[in-house]
Structure formats: C-alpha cells, structure tokens
C-alpha positions as CSV (number, residue, x, y, z in Angstrom):
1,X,22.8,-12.0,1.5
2,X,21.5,-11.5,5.2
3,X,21.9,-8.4,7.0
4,X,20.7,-6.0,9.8
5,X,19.4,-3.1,8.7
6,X,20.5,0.5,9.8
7,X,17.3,2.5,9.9
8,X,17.9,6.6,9.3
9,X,15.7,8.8,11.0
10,X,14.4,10.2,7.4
11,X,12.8,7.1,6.4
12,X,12.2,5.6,10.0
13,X,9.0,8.1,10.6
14,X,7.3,5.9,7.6
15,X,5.1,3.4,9.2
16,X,3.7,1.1,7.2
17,X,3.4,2.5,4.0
18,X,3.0,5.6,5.6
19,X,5.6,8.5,5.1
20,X,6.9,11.9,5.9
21,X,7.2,13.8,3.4
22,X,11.1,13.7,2.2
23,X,13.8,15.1,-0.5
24,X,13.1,13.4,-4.2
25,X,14.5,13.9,-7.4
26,X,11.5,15.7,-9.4
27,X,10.1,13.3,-11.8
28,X,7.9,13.9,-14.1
29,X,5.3,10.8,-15.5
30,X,7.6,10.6,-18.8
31,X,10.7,10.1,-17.3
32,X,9.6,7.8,-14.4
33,X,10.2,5.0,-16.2
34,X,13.7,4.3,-18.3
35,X,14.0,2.2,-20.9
36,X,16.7,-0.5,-20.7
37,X,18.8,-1.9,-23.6
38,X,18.5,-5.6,-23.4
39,X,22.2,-5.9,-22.1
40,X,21.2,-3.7,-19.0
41,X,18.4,-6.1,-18.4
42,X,18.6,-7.7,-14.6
43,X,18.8,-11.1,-13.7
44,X,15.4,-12.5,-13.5
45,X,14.5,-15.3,-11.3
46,X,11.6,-15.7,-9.0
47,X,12.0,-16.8,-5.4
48,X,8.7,-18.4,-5.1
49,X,8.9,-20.5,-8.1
50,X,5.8,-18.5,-9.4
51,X,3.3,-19.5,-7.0
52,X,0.4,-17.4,-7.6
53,X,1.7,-14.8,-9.9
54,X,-0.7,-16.6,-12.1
55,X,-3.3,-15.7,-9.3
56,X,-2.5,-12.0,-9.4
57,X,-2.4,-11.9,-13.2
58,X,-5.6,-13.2,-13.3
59,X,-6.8,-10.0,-11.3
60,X,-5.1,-7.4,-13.7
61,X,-6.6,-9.2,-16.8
62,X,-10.0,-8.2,-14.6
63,X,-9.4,-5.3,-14.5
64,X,-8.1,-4.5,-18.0
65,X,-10.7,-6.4,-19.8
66,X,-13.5,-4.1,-17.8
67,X,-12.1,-0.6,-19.2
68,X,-11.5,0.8,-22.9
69,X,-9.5,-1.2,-24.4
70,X,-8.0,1.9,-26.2
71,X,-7.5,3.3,-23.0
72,X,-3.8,4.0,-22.8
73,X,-0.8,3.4,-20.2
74,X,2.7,5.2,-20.1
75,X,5.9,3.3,-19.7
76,X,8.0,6.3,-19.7
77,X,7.7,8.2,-23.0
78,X,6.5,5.3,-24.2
79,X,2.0,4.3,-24.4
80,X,0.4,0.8,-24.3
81,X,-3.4,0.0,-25.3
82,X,-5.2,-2.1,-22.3
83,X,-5.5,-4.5,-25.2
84,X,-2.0,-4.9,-25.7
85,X,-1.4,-4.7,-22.0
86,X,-3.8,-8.5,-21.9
87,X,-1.9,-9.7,-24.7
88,X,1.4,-9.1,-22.9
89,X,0.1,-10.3,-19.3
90,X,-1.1,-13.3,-21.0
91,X,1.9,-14.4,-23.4
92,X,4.1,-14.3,-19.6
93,X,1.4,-16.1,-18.4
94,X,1.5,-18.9,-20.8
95,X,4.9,-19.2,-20.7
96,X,5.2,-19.5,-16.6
97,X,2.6,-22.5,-17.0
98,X,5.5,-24.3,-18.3
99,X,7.6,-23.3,-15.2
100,X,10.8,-22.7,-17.1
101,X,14.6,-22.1,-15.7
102,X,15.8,-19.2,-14.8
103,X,17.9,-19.2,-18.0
104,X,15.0,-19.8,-20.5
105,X,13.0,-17.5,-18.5
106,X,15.8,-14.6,-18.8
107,X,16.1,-15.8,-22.8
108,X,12.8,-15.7,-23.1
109,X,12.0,-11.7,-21.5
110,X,15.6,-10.8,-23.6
111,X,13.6,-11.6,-26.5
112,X,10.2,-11.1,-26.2
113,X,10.0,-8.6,-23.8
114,X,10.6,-4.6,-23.2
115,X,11.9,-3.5,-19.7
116,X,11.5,-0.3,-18.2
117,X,13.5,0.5,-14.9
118,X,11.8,3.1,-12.2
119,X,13.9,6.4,-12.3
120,X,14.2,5.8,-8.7
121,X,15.1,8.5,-6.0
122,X,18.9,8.5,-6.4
123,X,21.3,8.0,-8.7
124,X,21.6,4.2,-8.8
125,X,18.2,3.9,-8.8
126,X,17.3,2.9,-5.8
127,X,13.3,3.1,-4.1
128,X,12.4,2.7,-0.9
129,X,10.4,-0.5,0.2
130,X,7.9,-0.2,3.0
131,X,5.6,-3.0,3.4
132,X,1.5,-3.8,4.4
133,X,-0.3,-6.5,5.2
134,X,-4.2,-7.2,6.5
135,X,-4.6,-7.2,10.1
136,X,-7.0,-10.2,11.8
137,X,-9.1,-8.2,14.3
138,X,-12.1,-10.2,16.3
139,X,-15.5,-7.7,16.7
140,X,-18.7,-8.0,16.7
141,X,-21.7,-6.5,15.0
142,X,-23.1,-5.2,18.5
143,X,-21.3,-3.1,21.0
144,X,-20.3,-5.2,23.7
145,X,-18.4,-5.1,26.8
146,X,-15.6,-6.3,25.2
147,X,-16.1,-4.9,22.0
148,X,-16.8,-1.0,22.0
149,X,-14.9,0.2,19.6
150,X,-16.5,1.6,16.4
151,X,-15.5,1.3,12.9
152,X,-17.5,3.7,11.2
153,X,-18.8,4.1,7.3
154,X,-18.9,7.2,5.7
155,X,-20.8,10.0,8.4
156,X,-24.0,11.2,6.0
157,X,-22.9,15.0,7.0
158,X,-19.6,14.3,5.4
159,X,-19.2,16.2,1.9
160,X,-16.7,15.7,-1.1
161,X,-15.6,18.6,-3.4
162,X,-13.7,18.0,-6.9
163,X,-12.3,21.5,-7.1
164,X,-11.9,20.9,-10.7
165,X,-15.4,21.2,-11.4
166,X,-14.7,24.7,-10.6
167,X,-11.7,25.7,-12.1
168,X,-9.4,23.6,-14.5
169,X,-6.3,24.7,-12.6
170,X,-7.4,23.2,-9.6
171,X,-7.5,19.4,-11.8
172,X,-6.7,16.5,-9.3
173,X,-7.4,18.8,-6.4
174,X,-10.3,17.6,-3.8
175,X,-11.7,18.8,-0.5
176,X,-13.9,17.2,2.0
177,X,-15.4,19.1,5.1
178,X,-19.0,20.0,6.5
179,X,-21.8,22.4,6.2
180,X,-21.7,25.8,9.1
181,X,-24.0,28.1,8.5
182,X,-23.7,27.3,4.6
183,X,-20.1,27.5,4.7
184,X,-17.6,24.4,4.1
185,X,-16.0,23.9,7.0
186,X,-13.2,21.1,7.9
187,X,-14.6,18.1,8.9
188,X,-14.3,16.4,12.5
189,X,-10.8,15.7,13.3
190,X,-9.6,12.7,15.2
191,X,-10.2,14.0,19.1
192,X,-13.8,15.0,18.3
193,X,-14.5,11.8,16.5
194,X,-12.7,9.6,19.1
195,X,-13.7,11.4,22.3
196,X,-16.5,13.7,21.7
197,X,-18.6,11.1,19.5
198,X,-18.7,14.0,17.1
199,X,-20.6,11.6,14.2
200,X,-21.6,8.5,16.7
201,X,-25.1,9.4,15.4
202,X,-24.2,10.4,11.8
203,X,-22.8,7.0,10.6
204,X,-23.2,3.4,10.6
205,X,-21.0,1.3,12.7
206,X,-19.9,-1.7,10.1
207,X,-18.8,-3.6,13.4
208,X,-17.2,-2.8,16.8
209,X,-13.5,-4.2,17.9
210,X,-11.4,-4.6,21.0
211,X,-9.6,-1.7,21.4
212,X,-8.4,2.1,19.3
213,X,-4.8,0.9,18.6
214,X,-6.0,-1.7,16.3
215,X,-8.4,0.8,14.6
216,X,-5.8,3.1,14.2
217,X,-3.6,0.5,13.1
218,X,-6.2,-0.7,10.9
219,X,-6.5,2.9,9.4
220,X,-3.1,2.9,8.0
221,X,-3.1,-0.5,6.3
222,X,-6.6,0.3,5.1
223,X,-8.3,-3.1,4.9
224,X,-8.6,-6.1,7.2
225,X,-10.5,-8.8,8.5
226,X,-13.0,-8.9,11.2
227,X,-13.8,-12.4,12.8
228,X,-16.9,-12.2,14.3
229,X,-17.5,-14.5,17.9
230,X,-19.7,-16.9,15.0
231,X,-16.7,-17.2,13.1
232,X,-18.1,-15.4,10.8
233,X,-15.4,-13.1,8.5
234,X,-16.1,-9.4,7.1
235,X,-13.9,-7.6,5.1
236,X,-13.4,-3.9,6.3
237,X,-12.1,-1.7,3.1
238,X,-10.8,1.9,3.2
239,X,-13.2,4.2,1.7
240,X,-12.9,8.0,2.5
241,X,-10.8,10.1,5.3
242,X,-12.3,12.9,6.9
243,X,-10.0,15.2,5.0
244,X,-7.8,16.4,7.4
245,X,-3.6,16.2,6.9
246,X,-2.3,12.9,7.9
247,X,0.6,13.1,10.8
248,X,3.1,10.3,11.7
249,X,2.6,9.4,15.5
250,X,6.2,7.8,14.8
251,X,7.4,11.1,14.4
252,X,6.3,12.7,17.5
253,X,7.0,10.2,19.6
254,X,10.8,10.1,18.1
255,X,10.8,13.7,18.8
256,X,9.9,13.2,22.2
257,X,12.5,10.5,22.7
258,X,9.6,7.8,23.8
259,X,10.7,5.4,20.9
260,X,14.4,5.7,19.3
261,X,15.0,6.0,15.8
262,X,16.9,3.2,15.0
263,X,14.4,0.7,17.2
264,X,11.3,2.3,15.5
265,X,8.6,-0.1,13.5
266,X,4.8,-0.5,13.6
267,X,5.4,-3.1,16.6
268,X,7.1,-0.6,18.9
269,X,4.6,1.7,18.8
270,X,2.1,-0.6,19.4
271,X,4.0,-2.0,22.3
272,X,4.7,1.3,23.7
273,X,1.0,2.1,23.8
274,X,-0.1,-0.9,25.4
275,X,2.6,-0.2,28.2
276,X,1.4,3.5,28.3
277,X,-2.4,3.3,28.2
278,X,-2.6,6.8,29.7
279,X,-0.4,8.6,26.6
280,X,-3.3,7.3,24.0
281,X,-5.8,9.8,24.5
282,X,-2.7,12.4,23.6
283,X,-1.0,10.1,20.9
284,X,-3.3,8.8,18.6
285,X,-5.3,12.3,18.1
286,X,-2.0,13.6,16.7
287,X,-2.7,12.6,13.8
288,X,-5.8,14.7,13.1
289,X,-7.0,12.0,10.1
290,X,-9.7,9.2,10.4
291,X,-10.5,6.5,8.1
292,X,-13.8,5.7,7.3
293,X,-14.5,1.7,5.8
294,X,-16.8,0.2,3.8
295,X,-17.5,-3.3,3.4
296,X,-16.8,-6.0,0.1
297,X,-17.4,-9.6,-0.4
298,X,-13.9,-10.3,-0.5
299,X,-10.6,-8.4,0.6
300,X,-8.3,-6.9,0.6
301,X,-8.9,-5.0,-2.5
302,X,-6.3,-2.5,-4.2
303,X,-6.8,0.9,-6.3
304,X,-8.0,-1.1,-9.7
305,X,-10.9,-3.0,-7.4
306,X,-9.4,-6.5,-7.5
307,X,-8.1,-8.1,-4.9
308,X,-4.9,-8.2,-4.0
309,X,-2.8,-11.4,-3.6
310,X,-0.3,-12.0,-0.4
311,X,3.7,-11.6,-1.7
312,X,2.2,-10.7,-5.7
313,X,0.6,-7.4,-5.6
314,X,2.4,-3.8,-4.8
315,X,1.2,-0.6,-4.3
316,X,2.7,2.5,-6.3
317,X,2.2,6.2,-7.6
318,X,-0.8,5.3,-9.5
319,X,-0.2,9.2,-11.4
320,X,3.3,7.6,-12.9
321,X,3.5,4.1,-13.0
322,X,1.0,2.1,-15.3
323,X,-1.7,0.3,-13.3
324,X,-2.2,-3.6,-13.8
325,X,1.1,-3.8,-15.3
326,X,3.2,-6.6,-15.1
327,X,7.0,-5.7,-12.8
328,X,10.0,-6.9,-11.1
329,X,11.1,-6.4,-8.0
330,X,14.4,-6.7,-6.1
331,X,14.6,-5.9,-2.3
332,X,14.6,-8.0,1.0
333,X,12.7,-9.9,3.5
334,X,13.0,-11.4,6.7
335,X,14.5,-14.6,6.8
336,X,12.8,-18.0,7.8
337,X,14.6,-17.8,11.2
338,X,13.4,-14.5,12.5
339,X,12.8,-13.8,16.5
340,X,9.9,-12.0,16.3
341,X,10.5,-8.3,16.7
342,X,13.9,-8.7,17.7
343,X,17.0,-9.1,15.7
344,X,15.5,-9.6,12.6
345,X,17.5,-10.8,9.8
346,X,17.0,-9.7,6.4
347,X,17.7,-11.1,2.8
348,X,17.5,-11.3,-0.5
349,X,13.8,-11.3,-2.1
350,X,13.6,-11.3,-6.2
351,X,9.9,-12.0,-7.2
352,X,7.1,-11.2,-10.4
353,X,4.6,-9.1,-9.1
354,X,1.5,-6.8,-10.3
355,X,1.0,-3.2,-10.0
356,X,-2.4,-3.2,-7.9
357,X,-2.4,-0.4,-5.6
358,X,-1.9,3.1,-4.3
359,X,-1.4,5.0,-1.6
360,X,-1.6,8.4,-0.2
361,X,1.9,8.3,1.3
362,X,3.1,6.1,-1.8
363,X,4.4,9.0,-3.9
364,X,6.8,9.6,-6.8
365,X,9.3,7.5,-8.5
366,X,10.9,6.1,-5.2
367,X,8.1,4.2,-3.4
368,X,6.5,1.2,-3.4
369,X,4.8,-0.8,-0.7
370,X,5.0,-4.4,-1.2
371,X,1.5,-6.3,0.2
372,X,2.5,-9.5,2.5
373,X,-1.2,-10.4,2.9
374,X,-1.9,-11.7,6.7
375,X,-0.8,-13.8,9.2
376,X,2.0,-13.5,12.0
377,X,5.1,-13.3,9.1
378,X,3.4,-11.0,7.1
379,X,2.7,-8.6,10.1
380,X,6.4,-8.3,11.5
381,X,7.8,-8.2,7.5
382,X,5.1,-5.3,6.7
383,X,6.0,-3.2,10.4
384,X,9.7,-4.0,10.1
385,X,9.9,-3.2,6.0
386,X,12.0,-0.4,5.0
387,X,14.4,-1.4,2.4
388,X,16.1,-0.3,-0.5
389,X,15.0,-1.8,-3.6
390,X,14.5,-1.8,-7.1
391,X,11.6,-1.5,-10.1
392,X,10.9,-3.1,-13.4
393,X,8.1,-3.0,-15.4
394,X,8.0,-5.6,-18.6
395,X,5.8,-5.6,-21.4
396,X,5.8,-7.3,-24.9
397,X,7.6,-6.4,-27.7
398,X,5.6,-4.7,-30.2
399,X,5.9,-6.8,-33.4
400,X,6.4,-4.8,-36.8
C-alpha cells in the first residue's frame, strides 16, 4: 500500500520525536498493554527477512543479563523476571537462526508465545510513529574558522535536584538550575548560552561544528557522529539539558505562517533557516532548552546503555512499556523510489524490533519513535515520519 500522507496540524508541530503536548486517553502502566487471545494475534512477517534483529537482541540480552535478574517488568497487569525475559529473547532468537516462513513463524508465536497489544491513543489502537536517526556532522577538536561552533559537556556550575529526596510526593520529580546568592535559580537558557557565552568558560567543548542549526538539530535527535578533518569518528551522546521547558520551533513558525502545516518536516525547517540566516538568532532561542553531550566509544546508545541498531531498535515511555522487551511493529516507510523531500511516497513497513529507548517527548501509550540509524534515507524517513501505527510486545509462554 503506498500513499501520501495528510499531515494535521496537531501532530505536524512534532519534529523528530519531538512533540507538543496533545489529547490522550489516560493510561495507566496496567492497562497500557492488552492482552490478546491467540485468534486476535496479527499477521506476523518481517520485511527485512530478520537482518539484524539478532544484532539488536544481542544488545537487550546485555542489558538484562547486567541487572537483577528478579528484577521485574509489566506487560500490562501482567510481571516478567529479567531471567525469563533472556529465556524468551533467546528461544525467538534460536528460532529466527533457522529463518523460517512466515507461516511457521506465525505457528510458532501462536504457540509459544504471549502477545500484548499497546492500548494505543484511540479506539482502534492506533500510536503515532515519529522517527530519528544519527546525524553525520564534520568538526574539529579546535575552534577554527570554519568550525566555531561549540558542543558543550555538562557546565561545572550546573546542579541536579531529585526532589524526592525531599518529599516522597514529589517521586519522579527533578530540577536542575544554578547557585544566586545561595538560592537555586534556573539555569542559562538558550540566548544566554548561544549569544552571551553564558558557560563558554564553565564547560568543556567535546568538539566544535560548522554551524548552530546542526547543533540544534543535533539536540533533538540526541546522539550523532562527528568526523573529524583526520577522519577520525566521535560519538556525541545526550547527557543533561539545562532544565528549562522544551518549545517546538515548528510551532512558532506555523503560527507565524513562515512554514505551512501540511509542508512541515525536520527538512523544511532546516531549509527555511538556511534561506533566512537573519531569523536564527530569533528562532532557535525559542526554544529556551539546550542539550549538553557527552562522549562513548560507540553510538548511538539508547536509555538501557546499549547501542541501538539502524531499522531494529524503538524508543518508548520507558514508565509503561517494559524495557529490552521483544515487539512488533506495523506502520510505514518511504518507498525505494522517493524524491528527496518532495513527494514522498509511503508504504507498508511490518518488522521485529527491540524496545531500547526513551524520550522526553515520547510519552504515554500512543508514541513511539522508530530509530533509522544514519545515512541520507534514514535522515528524510526520520524528518518526514509521522504515521499511524501499531504495538506488540511478545514474550514466552509461561510453562506450568
């Protein structure tokens, strides 16, 4: 099925993973996930013929094998031990080795298999798919003529607060800001940090790039690659924010009619900065929230500190959905033939994937942000993504 899709001015602000707050069904962590009888079990096939799901399996077993293995997971009303969660990751692992059909793969999950559905934000079920991917930046380790733009690690004046610590009603709450005059005080927001080098002396610069739309752009995936002029690689990870509320720059320029709703994507806001050099200083510090990076050995790496794999891993409500667990997905991606930017056809997409990651904006039962990993494809799927899907999670059968 290929089709064009009609974007709705609700879910066009998201950008990226990225989203406005909007209306949701309120679901609570027992009833995010819905058991299925077998007979209301999809049709299971995978479109890539599971290349690398093995890959991405390997990284949950990682992870799983590193915590408690009493620790427990919900599926719905339902809990699973992290040492039942291995055993079920590696019976489907086994079994995909063999590379079966799609029937004996649908007999085999009928029968050895439990299959929760994601509650979903309407009545059919139905999520919203966004997309992210890992930009290719080139930098430098040294400020340069043509590379002076910072990307900074955590400022040393910068202070975290777990508000729990002082009040169990407050649990899952935190703050971040600075010290005035012994009082915690919001931190820096974007305009000071961008324009009034409000922390150029307070923290390290991991590695300078080309310009501050691909740092900003580079905020909201949260990871990428720096190619240094040696050819050298670093990986640049998300580490804190400064604390401040995030705000959709797709939002205000909608609103002020300099990008139309239905023709909004990461790639027309980029363009339409490029074109308008002069509105950047006024655009980009709308949204009051900076990233601050880190660096690891190897990228990109999701919530559970693996790394993710390209077209396997997704991003979810870590508070609801069970982390490292094996799911399903069902939504759409651009087809082979795709102008880029332009008249992008979309279609079907059916693939095994791992529950990896989080996200600030990735909230409740009706997100998820599918990871496309890098590259040219993977950068106009991830700006262009915003699809309805659906979202399985599987896992074994206990026996008697």
């Amino acid at each position: 099925m290929k089709y064009k899709p009609i974007f709705i001015l609700i879910i066009l602000i998201i950008l990226a993973g990225c989203s406005q707050k909007q209306e949701e069904p309120i679901i609570t962590e027992t009833l995010s996930l819905i058991k299925l009888l077998p007979e209301q079990y999809p049709h299971f096939k995978d479109d890539r013929q599971y290349t690398d799901i093995d890959k991405s399996i390997v990284k949950s077993l990682s992870y799983l094998k590193r915590v408690n293995s009493n620790k427990e997971f919900a599926f719905g009303e339902d809990t699973y031990t992290a040492s039942y969660l291995i055993e079920s990751l590696q019976t489907f692992q086994n079994f995909i080795a063999t590379k079966p059909s799609e029937e004996q793969l649908n007999q085999f999950i009928k029968t050895k298999y439990k299959v929760y559905q994601a509650a979903g934000r309407d009545s059919e079920k139905n999520l919203l798919v966004t997309g992210y991917f890992e930009p290719l930046l080139k930098g430098s380790l040294k400020k340069t003529k043509d590379f002076t733009i910072p990307l900074y690690a955590i400022p040393k004046d910068l202070i975290f607060v777990n508000l729990a610590d002082f009040s169990e009603e407050l649990k899952g709450k935190k703050i971040s800001g600075k010290l005035v005059k012994n009082r915690l005080k919001p931190y820096y927001d974007r305009y000071d940090i961008e324009y009034n080098n409000a922390i150029f002396n307070k923290a390290e610069k991991l590695a300078w790039i080309q310009n501050r739309i691909d740092r900003f752009f580079l905020e909201i995936q949260g990871s990428g690659k720096v190619i240094l002029e040696n050819g050298e690689i670093i990986n640049i990870h998300y580490h804190a924010t400064n604390g401040r509320k995030y705000q959709s720059i797709g939002t205000l320029l909608i609103r002020e009619g300099k990008i139309k709703p239905k023709e909004m994507s990461m790639q027309a806001i980029y363009e339409y900065l490029q074109k308008n050099s002069q509105e950047i200083k006024k655009v980009l510090p709308y949204n009051k929230n900076f990233v601050f990076f880190k660096t690891e050995k190897e990228g990109p790496i999701g919530c559970i500190s693996v790394a993710l794999t390209p077209m396997r891993s997704i991003a979810t409500d870590r508070k609801i959905f069970p982390q490292a667990a094996l799911a399903y997905i069902q939504t759409y991606k651009p087809t082979a033939e795709y102008k880029e930017n332009k008249n992008i056809e979309w279609e079907e997409m059916n693939l095994f994937v791992q529950n990896q990651d989080t996200g600030g904006a990735i909230k409740g039962a009706g997100r998820a942000d599918f990871f496309w990993g890098n590259g040219d494809y993977a950068k106009l799927a991830a700006g262009h993504m915003q699809h309805k899907g659906k979202l399985f999670f599987l896992v074994l059968k206990k026996e008697p």
